[in-house]
Structure formats: C-alpha cells, structure tokens
SERO-4910 file (N, C-alpha, C, O; in steps of 0.05 Angstrom, whole numbers):
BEGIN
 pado doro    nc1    nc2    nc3   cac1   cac2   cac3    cc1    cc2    cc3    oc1    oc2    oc3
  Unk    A   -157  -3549    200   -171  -3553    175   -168  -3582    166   -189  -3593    157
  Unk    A   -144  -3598    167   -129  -3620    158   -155  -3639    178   -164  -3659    167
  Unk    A   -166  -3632    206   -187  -3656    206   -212  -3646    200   -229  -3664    194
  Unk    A   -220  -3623    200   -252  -3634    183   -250  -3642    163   -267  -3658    155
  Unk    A   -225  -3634    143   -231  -3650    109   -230  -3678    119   -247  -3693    108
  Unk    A   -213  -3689    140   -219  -3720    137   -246  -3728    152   -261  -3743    138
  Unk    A   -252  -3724    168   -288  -3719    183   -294  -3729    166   -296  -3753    169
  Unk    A   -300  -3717    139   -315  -3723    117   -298  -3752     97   -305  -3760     75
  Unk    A   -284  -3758    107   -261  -3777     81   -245  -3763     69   -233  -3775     52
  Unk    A   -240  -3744     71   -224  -3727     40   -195  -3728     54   -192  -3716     75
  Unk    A   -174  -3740     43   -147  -3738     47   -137  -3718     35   -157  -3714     21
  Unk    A   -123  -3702     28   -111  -3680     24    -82  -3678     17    -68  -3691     33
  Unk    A    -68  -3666     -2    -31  -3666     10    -35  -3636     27    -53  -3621     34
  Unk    A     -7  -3637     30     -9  -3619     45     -6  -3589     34    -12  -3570     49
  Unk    A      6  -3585      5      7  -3563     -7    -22  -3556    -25    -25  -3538    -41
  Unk    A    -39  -3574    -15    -66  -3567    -17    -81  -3561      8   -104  -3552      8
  Unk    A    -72  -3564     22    -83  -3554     46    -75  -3527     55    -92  -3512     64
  Unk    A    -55  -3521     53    -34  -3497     56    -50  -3479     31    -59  -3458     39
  Unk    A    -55  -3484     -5    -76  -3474    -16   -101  -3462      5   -102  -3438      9
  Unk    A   -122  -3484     18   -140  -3479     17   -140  -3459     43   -154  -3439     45
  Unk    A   -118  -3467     65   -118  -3442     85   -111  -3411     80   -116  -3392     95
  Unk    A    -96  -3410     52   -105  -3390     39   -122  -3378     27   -125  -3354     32
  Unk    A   -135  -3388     14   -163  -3390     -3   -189  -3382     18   -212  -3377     10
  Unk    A   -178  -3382     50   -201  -3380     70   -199  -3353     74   -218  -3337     76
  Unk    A   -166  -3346     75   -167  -3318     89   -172  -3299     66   -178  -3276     72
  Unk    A   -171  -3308     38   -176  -3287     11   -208  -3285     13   -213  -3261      9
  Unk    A   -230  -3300     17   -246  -3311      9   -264  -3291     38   -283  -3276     33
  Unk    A   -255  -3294     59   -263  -3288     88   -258  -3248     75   -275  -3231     79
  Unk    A   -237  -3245     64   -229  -3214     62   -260  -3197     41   -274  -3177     42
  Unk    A   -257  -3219     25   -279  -3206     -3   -308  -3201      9   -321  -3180     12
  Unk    A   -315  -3232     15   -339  -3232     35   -345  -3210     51   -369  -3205     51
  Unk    A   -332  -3196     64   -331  -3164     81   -333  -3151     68   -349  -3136     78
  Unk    A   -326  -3141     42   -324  -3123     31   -348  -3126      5   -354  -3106     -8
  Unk    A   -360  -3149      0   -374  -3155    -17   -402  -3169     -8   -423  -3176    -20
  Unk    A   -397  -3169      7   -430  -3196     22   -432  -3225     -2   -453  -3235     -9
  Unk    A   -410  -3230     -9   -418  -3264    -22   -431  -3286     -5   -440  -3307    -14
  Unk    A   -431  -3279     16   -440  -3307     33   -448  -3299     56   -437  -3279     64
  Unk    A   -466  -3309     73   -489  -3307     93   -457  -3321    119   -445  -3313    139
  Unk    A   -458  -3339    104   -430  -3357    116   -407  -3345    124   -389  -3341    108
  Unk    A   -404  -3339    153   -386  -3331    169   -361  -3337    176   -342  -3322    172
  Unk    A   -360  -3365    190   -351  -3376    209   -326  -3390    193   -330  -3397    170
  Unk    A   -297  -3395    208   -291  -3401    194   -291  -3435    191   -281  -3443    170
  Unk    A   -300  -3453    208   -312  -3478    204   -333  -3490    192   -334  -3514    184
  Unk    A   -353  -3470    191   -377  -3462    171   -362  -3453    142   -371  -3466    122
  Unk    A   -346  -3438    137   -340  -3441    106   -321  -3460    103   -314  -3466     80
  Unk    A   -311  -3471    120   -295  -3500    102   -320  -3520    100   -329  -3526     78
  Unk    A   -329  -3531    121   -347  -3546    117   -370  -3542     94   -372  -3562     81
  Unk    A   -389  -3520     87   -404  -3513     74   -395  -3500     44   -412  -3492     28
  Unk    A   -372  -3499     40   -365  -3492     20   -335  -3504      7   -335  -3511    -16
  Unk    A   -320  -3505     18   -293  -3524      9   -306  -3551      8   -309  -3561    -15
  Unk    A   -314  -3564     29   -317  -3586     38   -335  -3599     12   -328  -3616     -4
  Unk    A   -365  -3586     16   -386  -3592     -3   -376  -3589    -25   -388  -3606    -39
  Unk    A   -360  -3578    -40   -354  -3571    -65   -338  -3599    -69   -345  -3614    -87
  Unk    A   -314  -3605    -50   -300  -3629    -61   -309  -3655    -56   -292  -3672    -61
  Unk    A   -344  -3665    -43   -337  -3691    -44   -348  -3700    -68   -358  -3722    -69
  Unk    A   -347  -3688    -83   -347  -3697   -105   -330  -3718   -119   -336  -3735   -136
  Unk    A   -301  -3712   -103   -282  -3730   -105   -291  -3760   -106   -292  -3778   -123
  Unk    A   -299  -3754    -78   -314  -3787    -74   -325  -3802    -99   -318  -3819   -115
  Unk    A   -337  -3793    -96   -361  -3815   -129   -337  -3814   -156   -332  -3834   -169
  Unk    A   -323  -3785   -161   -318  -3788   -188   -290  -3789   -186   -282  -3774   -168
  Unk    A   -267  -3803   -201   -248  -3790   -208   -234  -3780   -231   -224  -3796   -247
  Unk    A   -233  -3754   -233   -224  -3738   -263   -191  -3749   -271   -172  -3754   -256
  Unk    A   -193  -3749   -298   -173  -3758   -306   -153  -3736   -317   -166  -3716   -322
  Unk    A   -127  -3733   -324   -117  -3719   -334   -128  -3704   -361   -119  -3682   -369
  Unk    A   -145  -3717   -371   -145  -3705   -399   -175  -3692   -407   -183  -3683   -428
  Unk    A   -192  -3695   -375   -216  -3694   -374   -223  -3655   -378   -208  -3640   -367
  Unk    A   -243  -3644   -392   -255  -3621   -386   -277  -3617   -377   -298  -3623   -389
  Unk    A   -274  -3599   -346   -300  -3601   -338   -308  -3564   -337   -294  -3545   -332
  Unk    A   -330  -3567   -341   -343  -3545   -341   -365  -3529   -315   -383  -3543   -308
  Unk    A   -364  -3505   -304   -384  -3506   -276   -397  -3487   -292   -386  -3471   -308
  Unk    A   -430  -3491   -288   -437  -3476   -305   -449  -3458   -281   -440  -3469   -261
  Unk    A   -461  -3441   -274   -479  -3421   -260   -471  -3415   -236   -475  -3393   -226
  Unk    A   -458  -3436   -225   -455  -3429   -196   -449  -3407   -185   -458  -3404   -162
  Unk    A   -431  -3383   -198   -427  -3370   -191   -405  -3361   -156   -408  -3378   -139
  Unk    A   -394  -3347   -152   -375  -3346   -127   -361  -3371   -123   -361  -3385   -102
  Unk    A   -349  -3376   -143   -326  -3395   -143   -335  -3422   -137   -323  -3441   -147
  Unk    A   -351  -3425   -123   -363  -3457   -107   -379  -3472   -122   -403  -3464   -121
  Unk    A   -376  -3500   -143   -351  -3514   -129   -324  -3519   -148   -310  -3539   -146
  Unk    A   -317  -3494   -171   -294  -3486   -191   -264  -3493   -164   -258  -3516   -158
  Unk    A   -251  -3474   -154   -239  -3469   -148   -229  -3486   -124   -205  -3486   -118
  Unk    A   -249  -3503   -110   -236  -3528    -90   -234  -3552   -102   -219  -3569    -93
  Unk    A   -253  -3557   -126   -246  -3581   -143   -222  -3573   -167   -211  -3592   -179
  Unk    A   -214  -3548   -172   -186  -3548   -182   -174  -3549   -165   -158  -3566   -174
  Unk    A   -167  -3544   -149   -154  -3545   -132   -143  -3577   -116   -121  -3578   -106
  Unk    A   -158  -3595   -116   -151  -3621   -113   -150  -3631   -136   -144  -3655   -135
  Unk    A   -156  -3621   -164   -154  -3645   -184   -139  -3624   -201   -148  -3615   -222
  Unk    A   -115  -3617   -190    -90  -3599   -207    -95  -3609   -237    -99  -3592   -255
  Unk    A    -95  -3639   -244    -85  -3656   -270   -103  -3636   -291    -94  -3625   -311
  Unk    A   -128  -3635   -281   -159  -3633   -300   -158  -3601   -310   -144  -3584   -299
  Unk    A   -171  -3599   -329   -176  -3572   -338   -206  -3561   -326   -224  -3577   -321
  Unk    A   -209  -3534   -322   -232  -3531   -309   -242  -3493   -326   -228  -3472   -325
  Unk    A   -266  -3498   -340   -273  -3470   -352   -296  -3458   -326   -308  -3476   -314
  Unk    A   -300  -3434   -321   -321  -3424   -314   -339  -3405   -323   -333  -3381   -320
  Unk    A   -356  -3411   -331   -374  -3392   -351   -387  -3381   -338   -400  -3395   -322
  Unk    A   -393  -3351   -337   -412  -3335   -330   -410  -3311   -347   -388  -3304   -355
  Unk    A   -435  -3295   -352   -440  -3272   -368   -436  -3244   -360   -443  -3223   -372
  Unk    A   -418  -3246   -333   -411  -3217   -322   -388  -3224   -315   -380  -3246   -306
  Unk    A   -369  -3193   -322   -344  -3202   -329   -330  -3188   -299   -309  -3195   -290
  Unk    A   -344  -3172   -290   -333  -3172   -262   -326  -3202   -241   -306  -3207   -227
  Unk    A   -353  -3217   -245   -339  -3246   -232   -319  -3254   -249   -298  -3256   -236
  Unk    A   -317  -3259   -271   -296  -3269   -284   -266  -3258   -280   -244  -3269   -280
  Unk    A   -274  -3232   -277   -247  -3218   -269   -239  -3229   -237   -217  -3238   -231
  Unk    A   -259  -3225   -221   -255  -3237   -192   -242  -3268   -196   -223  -3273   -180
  Unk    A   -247  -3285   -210   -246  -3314   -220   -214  -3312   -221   -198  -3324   -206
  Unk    A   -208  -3294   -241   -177  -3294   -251   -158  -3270   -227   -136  -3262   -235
  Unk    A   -168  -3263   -203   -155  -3246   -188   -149  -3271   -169   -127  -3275   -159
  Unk    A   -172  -3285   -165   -162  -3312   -144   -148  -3334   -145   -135  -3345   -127
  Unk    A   -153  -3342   -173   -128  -3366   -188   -103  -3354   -184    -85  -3367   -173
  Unk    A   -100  -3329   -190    -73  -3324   -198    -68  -3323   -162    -55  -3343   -156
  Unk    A    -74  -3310   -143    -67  -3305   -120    -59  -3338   -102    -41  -3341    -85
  Unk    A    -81  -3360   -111    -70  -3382   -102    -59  -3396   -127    -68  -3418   -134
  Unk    A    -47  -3388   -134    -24  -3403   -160    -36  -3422   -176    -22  -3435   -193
  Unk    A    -62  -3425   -172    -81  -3443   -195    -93  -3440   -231   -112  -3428   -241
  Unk    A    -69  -3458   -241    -51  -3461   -266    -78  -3475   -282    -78  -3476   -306
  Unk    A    -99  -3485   -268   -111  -3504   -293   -148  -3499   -294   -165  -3517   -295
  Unk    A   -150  -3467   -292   -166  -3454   -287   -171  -3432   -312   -155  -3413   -314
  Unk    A   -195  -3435   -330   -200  -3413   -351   -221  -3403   -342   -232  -3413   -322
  Unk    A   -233  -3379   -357   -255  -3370   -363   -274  -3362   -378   -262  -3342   -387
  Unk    A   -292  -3362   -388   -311  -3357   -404   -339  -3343   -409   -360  -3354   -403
  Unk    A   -335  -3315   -423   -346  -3294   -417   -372  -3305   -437   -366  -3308   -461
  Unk    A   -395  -3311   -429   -416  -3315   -443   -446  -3332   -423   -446  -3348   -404
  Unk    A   -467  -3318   -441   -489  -3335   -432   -498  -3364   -428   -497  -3379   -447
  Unk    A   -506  -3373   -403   -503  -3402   -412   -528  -3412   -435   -527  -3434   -446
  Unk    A   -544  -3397   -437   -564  -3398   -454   -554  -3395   -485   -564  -3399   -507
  Unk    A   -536  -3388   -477   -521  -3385   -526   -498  -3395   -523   -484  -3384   -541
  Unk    A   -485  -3409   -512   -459  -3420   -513   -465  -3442   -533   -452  -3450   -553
  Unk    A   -488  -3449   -522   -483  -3482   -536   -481  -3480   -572   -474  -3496   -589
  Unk    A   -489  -3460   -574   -489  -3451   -605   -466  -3454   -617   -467  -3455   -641
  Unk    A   -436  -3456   -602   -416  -3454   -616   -405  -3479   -618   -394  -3484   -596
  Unk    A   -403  -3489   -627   -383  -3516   -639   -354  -3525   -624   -339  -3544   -626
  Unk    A   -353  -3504   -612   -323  -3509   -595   -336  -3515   -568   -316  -3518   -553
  Unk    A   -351  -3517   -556   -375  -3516   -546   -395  -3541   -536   -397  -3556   -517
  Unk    A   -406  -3536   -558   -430  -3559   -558   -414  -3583   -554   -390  -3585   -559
  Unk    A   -429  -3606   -542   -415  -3632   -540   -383  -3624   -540   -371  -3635   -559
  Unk    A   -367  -3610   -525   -345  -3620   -512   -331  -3629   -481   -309  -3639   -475
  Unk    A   -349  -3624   -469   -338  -3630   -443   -345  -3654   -429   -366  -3667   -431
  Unk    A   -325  -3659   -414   -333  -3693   -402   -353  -3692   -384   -371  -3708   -383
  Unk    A   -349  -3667   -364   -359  -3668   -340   -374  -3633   -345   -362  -3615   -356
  Unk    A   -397  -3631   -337   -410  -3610   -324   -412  -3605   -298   -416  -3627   -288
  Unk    A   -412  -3591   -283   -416  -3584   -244   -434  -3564   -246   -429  -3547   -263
  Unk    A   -455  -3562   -234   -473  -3533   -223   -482  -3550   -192   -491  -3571   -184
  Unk    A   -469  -3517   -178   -474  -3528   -152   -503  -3514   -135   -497  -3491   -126
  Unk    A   -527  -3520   -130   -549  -3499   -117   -548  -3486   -130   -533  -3468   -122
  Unk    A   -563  -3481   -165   -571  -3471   -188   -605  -3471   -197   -624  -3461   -185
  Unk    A   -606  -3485   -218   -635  -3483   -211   -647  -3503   -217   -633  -3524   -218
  Unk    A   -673  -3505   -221   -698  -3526   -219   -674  -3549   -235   -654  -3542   -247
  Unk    A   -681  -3574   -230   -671  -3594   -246   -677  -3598   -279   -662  -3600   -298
  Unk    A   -701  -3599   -276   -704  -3594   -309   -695  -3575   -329   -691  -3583   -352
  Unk    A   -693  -3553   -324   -691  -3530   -337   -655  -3534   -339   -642  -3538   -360
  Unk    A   -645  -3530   -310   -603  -3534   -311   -602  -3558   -334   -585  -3553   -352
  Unk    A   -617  -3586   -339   -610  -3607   -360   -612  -3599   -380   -592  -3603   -395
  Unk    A   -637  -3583   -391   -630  -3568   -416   -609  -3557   -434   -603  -3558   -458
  Unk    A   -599  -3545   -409   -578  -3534   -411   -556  -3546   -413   -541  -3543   -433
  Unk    A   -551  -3557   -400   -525  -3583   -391   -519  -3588   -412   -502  -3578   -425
  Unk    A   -541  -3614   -421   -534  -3636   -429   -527  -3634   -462   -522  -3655   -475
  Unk    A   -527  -3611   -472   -522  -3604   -503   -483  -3595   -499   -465  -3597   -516
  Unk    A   -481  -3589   -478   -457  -3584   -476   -435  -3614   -473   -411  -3612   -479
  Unk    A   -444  -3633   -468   -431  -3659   -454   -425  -3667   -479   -438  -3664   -500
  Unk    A   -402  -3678   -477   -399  -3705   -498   -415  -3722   -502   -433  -3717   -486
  Unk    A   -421  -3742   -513   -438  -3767   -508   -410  -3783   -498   -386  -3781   -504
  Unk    A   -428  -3800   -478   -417  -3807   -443   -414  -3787   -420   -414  -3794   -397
  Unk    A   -411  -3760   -429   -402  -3741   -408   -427  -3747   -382   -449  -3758   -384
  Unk    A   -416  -3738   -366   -433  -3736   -343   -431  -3709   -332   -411  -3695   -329
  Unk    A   -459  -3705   -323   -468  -3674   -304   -463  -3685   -278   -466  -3710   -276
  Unk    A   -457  -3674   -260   -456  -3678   -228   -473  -3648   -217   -465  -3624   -217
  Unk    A   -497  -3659   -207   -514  -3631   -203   -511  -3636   -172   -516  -3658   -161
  Unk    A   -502  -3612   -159   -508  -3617   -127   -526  -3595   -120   -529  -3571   -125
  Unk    A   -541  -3623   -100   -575  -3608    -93   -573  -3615    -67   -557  -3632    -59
  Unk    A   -594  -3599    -47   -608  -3609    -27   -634  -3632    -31   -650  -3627    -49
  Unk    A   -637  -3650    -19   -636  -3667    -21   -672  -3662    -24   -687  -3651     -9
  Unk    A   -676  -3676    -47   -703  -3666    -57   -722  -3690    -75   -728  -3684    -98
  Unk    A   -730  -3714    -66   -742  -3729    -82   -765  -3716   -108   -766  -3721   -132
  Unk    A   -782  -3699    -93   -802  -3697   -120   -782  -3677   -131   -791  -3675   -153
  Unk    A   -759  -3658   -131   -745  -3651   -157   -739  -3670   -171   -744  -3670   -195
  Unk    A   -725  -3693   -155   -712  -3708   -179   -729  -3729   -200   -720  -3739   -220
  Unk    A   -757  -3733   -187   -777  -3739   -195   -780  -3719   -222   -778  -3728   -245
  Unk    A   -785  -3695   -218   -797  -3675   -238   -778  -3677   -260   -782  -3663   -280
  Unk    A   -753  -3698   -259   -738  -3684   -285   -732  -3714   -302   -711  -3719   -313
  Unk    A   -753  -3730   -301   -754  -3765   -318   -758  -3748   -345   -746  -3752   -367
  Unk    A   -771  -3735   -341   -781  -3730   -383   -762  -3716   -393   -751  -3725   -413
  Unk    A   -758  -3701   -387   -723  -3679   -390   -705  -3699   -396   -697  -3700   -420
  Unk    A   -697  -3716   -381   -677  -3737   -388   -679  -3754   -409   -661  -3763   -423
  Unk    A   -713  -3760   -412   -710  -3780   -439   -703  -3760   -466   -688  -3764   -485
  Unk    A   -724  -3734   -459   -717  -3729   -488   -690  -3713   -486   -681  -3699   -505
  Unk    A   -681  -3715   -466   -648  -3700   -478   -625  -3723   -474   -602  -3723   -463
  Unk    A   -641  -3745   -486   -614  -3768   -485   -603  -3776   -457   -586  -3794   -455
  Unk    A   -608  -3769   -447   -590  -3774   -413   -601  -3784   -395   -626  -3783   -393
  Unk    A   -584  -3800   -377   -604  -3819   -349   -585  -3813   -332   -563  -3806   -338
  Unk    A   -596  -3818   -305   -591  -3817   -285   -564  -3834   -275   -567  -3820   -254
  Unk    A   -547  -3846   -271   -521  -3852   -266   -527  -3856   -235   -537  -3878   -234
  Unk    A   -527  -3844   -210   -519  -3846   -187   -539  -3825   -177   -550  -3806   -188
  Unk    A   -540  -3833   -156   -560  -3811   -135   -533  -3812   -112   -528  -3835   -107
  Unk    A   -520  -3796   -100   -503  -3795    -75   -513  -3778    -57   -509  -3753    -59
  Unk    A   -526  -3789    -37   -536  -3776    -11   -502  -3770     19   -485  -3784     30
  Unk    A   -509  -3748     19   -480  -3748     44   -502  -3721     69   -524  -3711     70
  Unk    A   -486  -3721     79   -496  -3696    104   -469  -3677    103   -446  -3686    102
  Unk    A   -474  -3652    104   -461  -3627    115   -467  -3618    135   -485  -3601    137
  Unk    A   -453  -3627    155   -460  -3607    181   -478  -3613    192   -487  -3596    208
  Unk    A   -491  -3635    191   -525  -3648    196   -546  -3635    168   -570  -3639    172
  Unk    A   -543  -3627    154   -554  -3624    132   -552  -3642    111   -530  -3651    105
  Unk    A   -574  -3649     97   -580  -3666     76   -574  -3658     47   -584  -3638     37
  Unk    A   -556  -3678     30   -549  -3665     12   -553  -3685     -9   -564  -3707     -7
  Unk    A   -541  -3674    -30   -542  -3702    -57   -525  -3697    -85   -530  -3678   -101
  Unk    A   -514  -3707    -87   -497  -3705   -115   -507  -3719   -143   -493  -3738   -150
  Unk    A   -526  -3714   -156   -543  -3727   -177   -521  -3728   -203   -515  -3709   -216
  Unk    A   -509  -3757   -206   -493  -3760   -236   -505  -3774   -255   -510  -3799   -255
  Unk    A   -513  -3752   -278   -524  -3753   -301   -508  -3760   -321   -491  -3744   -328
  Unk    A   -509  -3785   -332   -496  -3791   -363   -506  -3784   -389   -528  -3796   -390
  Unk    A   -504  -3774   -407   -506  -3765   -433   -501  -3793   -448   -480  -3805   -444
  Unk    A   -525  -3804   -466   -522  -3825   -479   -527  -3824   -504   -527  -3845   -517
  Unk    A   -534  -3797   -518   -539  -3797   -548   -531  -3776   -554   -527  -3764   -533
  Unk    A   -526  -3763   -573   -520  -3734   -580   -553  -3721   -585   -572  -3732   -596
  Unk    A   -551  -3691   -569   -571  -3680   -564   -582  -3672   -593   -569  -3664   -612
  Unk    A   -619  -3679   -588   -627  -3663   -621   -620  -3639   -625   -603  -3635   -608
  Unk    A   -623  -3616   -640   -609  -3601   -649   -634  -3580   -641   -630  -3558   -651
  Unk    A   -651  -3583   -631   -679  -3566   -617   -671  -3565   -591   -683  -3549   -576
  Unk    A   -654  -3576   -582   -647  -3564   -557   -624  -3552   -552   -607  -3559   -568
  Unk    A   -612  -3531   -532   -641  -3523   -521   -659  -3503   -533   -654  -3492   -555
  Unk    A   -675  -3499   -521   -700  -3473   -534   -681  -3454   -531   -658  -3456   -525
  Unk    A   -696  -3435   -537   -686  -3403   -541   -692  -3390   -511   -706  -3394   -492
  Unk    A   -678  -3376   -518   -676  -3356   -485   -695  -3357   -469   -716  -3353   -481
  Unk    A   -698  -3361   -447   -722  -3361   -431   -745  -3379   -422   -757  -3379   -401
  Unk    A   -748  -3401   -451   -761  -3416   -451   -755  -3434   -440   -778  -3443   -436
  Unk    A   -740  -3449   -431   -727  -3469   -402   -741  -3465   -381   -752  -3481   -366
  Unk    A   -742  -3435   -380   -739  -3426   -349   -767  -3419   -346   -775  -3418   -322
  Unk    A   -787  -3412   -368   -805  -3404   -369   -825  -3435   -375   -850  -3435   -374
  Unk    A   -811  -3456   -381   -834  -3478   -389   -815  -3497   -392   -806  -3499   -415
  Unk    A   -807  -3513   -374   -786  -3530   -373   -798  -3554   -375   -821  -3558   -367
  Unk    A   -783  -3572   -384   -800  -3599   -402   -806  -3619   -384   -787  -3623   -369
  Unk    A   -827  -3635   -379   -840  -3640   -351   -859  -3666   -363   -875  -3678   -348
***
C-alpha cells in the first residue's frame, strides 16, 4: 500500500497507513454485503478511492483550527481518508439518511477516528440555520452533481474566504457552464488541479468565497436542480 500512496506523492506515517490497511479490509467486508462500489480490487480501491480522496493534500493544507464540511458524497469518499491524514482538522458529514450516518459513526469508531461528526439533515435546508450558514472554511463534494447547481449549495455554507474543493472528471464545458453561478454567488475560481488516476483524467476545482452570499440563495428545494443558474 505504502508505494502506490507514494506513485502518486503522498507520504504517509505509518500509523496511517496501518489505519488505511484497515479501513480496506472493513470497507472490502460492507461492499459484499452491501454493493457500495462496482470497485473490487484491492489496488483499484486504494487507488480510486483512498488515493483520489487524499490528493487533495497536495494543493491544500488544512490547518488545525480549520472546519471542513463533505457535502453529498455519500460512502465515506473523500470524509474518512482526508480525516484520516489531517487528524489536526475537524470534519462534519452531512447527509439526510441516518442509516449512512449510522454507518459513518460504525467506521470512525472501528478505525479510532476522533475528529469526525455527523449531521443528520438536507443539504438543501441546512443553510437556513445560523450555526450553519457561512461557517466552514473548506467544503469537499466528491463526483456529486452538475457544477452549478453543488455551488448553490456550497457556497452559502463557506465563510467568506472559505474555499469549495469540487472533485470532477475532467470536464471543460462543465466548468465553463458554471461562470454565472460564481458571479452571482460571490465566488471565483482559485485553482483548476488536473492529476490522472490510474490513466484516468481528473480535476480538483478550488473555489473561493469572496462576499457573503445574498440571502436569496439558495432557492428553495428543487429549484437548483431543476433550473440551475447558467
């Protein structure tokens, strides 16, 4: 395991590595019993899923006091390998079914991961709450949805400065489709990071938050997803 993370750059200690060779065989067990992933192999899920989740490292580094939030991703990826190398950071995961959430808190506790919450709610009404709105430094959604519609969403949650880190396959006219989204939700583009998985094309898009969001965003349920701002 200790050389494909470096293949890619990622140094590791070693009681994170010893984590993540755990984290394969819990992860490999559920998958059988649940079908989470098409993804078999066990060099195919480090690479495609540990791997992709942490180079994030690369571009950013979280600070001790930083809160980052994954919003949609769903099946742990990329929550649980980026806590997992950035012990210091706090990390929430929000989703609206409490069976993942329960799964969420069956796997922290099993690999001893201390700096891992959860959060039982829609990502579509969260932003409504004040504990909430504008607090987090960092946002993550990993292979979620259209670009415009996930900013909507995002970017009411961020601090002003926070940054989104959206990881996509590598898609020019998406990232094209989402200039107007960004002006009117205060936010620009920061970094485009192109890398390869496995011979696959990838991209880590970091979005900065530069104004506090108007107070019309986002729309009401549905409407993102149904007419996303273009």
């Amino acid at each position: 395991m200790q050389k494909l993370f470096k293949k890619y750059s990622l140094e590791l200690e070693d009681s994170e590595i010893k984590t993540f060779e755990k984290f394969l065989v819990i992860f490999k067990e559920k998958n059988s019993q649940i079908n989470l992933s098409a993804i078999r192999e066990d060099e195919a899920i480090i690479e495609k899923h540990f791997i992709d989740s942490i180079m994030l490292n690369i571009f950013i580094e979280f600070k001790k006091w930083n809160k980052i939030l994954d919003l949609w991703t769903g099946w742990w990826f990329p929550l649980i390998p980026l806590a997992i190398v950035n012990s210091h950071a706090s990390f929430v995961w929000l989703d609206s079914v409490w069976k993942k959430l329960k799964a969420i808190d069956e796997f922290t506790s099993e690999l001893w991961i201390t700096n891992v919450s959860t959060l039982n709610w829609r990502a579509e009404e969260v932003w409504q709450d004040p504990k909430h709105r504008e607090k987090y430094d960092y946002v993550v959604s990993r292979a979620t949805a259209f670009l415009p519609v996930l900013l909507e969403y995002v970017i009411p949650l961020l601090k002003v400065w926070g940054v989104f880190a959206a990881y996509k396959l590598h898609d020019k006219e998406e990232l094209r489709s989402a200039k107007k989204a960004l002006s009117r939700l205060s936010a620009k583009i920061l970094k485009v990071k192109n890398y390869e998985i496995d011979g696959q094309r990838r991209t880590i898009i970091l979005i900065e938050k530069i104004h506090e969001t108007h107070k019309q965003f986002p729309r009401k349920v549905w409407i993102p997803l149904q007419n996303p701002i273009k």
